[in-house]
C-alpha positions in Angstrom: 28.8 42.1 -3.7 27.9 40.7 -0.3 28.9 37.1 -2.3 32.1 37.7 -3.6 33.4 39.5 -0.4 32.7 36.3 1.5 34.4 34.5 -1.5 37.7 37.1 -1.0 37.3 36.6 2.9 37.5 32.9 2.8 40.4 32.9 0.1 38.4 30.9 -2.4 39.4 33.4 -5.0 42.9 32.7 -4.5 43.5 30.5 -7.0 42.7 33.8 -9.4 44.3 36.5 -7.4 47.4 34.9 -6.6 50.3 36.3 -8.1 52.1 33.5 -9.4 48.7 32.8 -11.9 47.8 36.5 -12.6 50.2 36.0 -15.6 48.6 32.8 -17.1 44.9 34.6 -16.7 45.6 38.0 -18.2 47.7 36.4 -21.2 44.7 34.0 -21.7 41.8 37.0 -21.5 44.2 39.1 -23.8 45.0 36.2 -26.5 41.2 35.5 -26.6 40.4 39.0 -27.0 43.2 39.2 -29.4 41.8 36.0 -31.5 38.4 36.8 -31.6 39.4 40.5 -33.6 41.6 39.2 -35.9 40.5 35.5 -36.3 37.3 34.9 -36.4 38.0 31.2 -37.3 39.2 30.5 -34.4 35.5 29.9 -32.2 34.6 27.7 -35.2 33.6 24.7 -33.5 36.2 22.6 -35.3 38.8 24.9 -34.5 37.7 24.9 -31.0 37.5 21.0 -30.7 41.3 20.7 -31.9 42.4 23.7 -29.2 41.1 21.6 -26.8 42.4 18.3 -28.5 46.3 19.5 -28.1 45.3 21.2 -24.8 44.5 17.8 -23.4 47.5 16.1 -24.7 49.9 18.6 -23.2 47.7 18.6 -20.2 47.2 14.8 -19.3 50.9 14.7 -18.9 51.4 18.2 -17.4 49.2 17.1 -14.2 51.3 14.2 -13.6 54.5 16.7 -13.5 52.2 19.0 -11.5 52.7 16.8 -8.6 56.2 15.8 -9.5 57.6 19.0 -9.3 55.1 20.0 -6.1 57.7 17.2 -4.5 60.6 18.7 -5.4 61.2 16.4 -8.9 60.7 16.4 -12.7 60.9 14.1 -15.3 62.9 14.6 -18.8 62.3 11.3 -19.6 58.6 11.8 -20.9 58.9 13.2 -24.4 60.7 9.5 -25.1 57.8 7.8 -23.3 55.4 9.7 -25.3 56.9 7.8 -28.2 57.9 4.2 -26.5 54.5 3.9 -24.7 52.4 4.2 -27.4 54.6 1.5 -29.2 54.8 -1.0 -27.2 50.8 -0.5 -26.9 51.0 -1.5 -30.6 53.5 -4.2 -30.5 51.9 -6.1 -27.8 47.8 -4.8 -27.7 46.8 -7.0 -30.8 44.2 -5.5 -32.8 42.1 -4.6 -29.8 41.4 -0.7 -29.6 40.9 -1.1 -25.8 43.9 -3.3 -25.0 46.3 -1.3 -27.0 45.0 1.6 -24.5 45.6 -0.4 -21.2 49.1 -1.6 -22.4 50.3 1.5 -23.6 49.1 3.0 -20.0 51.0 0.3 -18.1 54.0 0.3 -20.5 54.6 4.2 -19.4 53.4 2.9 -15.7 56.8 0.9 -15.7 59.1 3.1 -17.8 58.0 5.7 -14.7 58.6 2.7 -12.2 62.3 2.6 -13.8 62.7 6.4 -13.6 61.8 6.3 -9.6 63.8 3.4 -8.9 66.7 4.6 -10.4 66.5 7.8 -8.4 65.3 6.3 -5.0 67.2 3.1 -5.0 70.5 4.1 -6.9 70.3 7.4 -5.3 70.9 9.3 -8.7 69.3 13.1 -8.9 66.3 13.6 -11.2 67.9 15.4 -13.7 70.6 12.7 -14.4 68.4 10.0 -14.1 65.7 11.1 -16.4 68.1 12.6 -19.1 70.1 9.1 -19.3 66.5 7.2 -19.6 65.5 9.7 -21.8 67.9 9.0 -23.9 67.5 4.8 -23.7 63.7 5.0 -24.0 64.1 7.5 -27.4 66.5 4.6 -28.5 64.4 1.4 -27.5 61.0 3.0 -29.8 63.3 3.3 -32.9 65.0 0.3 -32.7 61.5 -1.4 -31.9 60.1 0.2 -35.0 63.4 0.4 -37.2 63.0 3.9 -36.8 59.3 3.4 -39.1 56.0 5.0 -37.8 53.6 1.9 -36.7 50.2 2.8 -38.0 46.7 2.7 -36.2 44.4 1.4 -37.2 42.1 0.5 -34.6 38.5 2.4 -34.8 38.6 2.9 -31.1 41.5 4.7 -30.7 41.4 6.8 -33.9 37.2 7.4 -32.6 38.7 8.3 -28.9 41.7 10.4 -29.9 39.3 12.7 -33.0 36.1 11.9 -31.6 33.9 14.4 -29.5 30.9 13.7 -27.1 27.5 15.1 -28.4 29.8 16.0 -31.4 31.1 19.1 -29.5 33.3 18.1 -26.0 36.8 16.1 -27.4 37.0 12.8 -25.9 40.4 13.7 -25.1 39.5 16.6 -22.9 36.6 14.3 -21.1 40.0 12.0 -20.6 41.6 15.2 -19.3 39.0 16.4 -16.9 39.2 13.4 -15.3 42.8 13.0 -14.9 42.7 16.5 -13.0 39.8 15.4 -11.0 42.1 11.8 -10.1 45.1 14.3 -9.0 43.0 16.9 -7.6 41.9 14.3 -4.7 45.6 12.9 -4.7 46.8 16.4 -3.9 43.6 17.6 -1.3 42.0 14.0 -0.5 44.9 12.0 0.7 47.6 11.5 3.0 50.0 11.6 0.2 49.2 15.2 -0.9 50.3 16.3 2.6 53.3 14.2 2.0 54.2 15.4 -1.6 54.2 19.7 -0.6 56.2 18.7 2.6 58.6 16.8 0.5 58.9 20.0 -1.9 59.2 22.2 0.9 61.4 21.1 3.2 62.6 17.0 2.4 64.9 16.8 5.6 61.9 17.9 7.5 59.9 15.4 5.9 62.4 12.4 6.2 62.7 13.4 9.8 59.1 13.4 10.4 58.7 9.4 9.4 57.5 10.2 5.7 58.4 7.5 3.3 60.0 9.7 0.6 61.6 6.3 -1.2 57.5 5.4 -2.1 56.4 9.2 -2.6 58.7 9.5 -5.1 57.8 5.9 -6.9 54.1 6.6 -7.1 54.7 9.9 -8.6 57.2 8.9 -11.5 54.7 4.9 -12.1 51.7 7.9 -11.9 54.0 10.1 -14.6 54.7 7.5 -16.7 51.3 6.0 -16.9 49.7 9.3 -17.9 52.4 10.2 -20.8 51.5 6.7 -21.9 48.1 7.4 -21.8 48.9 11.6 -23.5 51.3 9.1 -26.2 48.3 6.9 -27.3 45.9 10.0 -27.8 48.4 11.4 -30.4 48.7 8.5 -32.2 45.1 8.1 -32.5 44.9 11.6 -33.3 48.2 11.4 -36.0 47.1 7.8 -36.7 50.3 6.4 -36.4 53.4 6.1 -33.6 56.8 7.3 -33.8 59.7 7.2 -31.3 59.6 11.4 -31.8 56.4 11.9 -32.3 57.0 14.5 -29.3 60.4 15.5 -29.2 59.8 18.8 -27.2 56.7 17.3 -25.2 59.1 17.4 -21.8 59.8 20.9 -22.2 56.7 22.1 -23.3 55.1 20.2 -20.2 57.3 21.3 -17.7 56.6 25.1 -18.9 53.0 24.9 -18.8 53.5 23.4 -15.2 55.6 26.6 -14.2 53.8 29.1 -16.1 50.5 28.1 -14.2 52.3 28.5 -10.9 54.3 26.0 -9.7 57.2 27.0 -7.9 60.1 24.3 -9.6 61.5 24.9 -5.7 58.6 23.0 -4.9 56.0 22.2 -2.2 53.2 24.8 -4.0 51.5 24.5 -7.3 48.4 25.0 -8.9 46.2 22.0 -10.8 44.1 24.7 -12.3 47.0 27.1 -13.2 48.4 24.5 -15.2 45.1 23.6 -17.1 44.7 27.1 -17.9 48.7 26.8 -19.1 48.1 24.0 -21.3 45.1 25.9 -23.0 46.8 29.2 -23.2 49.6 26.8 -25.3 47.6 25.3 -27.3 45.7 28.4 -28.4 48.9 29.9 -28.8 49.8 27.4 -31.7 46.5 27.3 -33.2 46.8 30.8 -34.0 49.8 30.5 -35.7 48.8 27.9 -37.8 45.3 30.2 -38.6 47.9 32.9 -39.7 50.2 30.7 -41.4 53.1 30.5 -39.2 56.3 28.5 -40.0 55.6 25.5 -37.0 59.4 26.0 -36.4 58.2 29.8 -34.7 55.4 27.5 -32.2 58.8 26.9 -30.2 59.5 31.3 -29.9 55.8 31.6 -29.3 56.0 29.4 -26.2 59.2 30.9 -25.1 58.0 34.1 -24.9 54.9 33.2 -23.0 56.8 31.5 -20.6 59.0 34.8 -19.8 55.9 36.5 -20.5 53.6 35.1 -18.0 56.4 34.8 -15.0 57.1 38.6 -15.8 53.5 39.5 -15.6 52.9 37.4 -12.0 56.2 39.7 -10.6 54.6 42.8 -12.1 51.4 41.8 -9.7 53.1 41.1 -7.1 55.1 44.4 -7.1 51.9 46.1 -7.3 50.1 44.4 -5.0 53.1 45.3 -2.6 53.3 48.7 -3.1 49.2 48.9 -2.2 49.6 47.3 0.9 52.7 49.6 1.3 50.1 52.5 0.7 47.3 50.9 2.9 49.7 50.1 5.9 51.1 54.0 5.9 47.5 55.1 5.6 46.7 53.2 8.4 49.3 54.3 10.7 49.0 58.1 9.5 44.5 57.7 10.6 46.1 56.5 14.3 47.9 59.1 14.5 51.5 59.4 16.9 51.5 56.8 19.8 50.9 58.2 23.4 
């Protein structure tokens, strides 16, 4: 007990008691729970390796737009650059497993680089900017392709995208782990985690204060970009072949698991870990449709009403957990009794 009143005391247990990702942790113990009565397929192994498999593709890109949106930005563009990247990765990586990975990673590295110069240098809002090259990107992968899926065939990639380590941990999610470890030190490491909740919170402030918004804003859309690239050429691996829409819904389905694990689209506060768990509780969501048969076209009301679900849930906290300090704070004054 002694332990986790220090814990409480020094606020590491914040990141579970806060309010704003109450909602994502009670829908994620009550699915489970839910699952494990009716489903008992679903802690099959197999069933567990591709949970985590579509987990870490939604979740590569969503801590990417983690940050984004910390700074007071989002990307649209990154359901087209889950198809482009991937291509171009094909187009121009050879036969090489390894190469096609690197090029598909830098292809998304400058599609991002286009989105943050568009917006920094032509002064043109996020939401227009990213629509329009969301829009041109979707275009440039089917003319590329002819609007044909490009196959792959590379062992490496179809090994790293279906593979698992010791034959139980996904590749994928290994990939995944480490991409929240990389923005994890961004965000709590660097200088430019400072610089990317002041720019969310208050961007006058920050310009005034000497921050260099212009290259904030670049790294975060190259960093975007690259990690969509990298989320693109997973699911090819895993589909075996590339598309242009081989994720048409990818930039709303990452931008909801961003906001359902608690980060404030006003920006400057967010949660790495909130989103993980929101990218989990998605993908366990769509498993268990499929395990009860599901129409895939239903996955899209399922995720809509865990979104409203979850927000609803972190208000309901937050009203309780107001109305006990309301309790505490008239307790308190009725124990010191009328002022002298």
């Amino acid at each position: 007990m002694k332990i986790v009143s220090d814990l409480r005391r020094d606020g590491h247990w914040k990141f579970i008691l806060d309010s704003h990702r109450c909602g994502v942790w009670i829908l994620n113990a009550g699915i489970i729970c839910f699952l494990a009565i009716e489903t008992p397929n679903f802690f099959n192994s197999g069933n567990l390796q591709s949970v985590l498999n579509d987990a870490s593709i939604l979740g590569i890109g969503a801590a990417a737009m983690t940050l984004l949106i910390m700074a007071g930005a989002f990307d649209l563009s990154v359901s087209a650059t889950m198809g482009l990247a991937p291509i171009l990765g094909l187009l121009w990586g050879g036969s090489c497993g390894p190469i096609i990975l690197l090029v598909s990673i830098l292809a998304g590295a400058v599609l991002g680089l286009i989105n943050g110069l568009i917006i920094t240098r032509g002064h043109v809002a996020p939401f227009v900017a990213t629509l329009g090259t969301l829009f041109v990107f979707g275009s440039l992968g089917a003319i590329a392709t002819g609007g044909n899926a490009l196959f792959v065939t590379s062992p490496f990639l179809l090994g790293l995208s279906s593979g698992a380590l010791f034959d139980i941990i996904p590749y994928s999610f290994v990939i995944l782990l480490a991409v929240f470890a990389i923005c994890f030190f961004l965000l709590n490491r660097l200088h430019i985690g400072r610089w990317i909740r002041a720019a969310g919170s208050n961007i006058r402030a920050a310009h005034v204060s000497g921050i260099d918004l212009q290259w904030v804003y670049l790294v975060l859309f190259t960093l975007t970009g690259a990690l969509t690239g990298l989320a693109g050429i997973i699911l090819s691996g895993y589909l075996a072949s590339a598309i242009a829409t081989q994720a048409p819904n990818y930039n709303l389905s990452v931008i909801s698991a961003v906001v359902v694990g608690g980060t404030s689209l006003r920006g400057g506060e967010g949660s790495l870990i909130g989103t993980l768990l929101a990218a989990w509780l998605f993908a366990m969501v769509n498993n268990g449709l499929i395990l009860y048969g599901v129409d895939s076209y239903w996955q899209y009301l399922a995720i809509g009403i865990v979104l409203v679900a979850a927000l609803t849930l972190g208000v309901i906290v937050e009203y309780v957990r107001g109305r006990i300090a309301d309790i505490k704070s008239s307790r308190n004054l009725l124990r010191a009794g009328p002022s002298e």
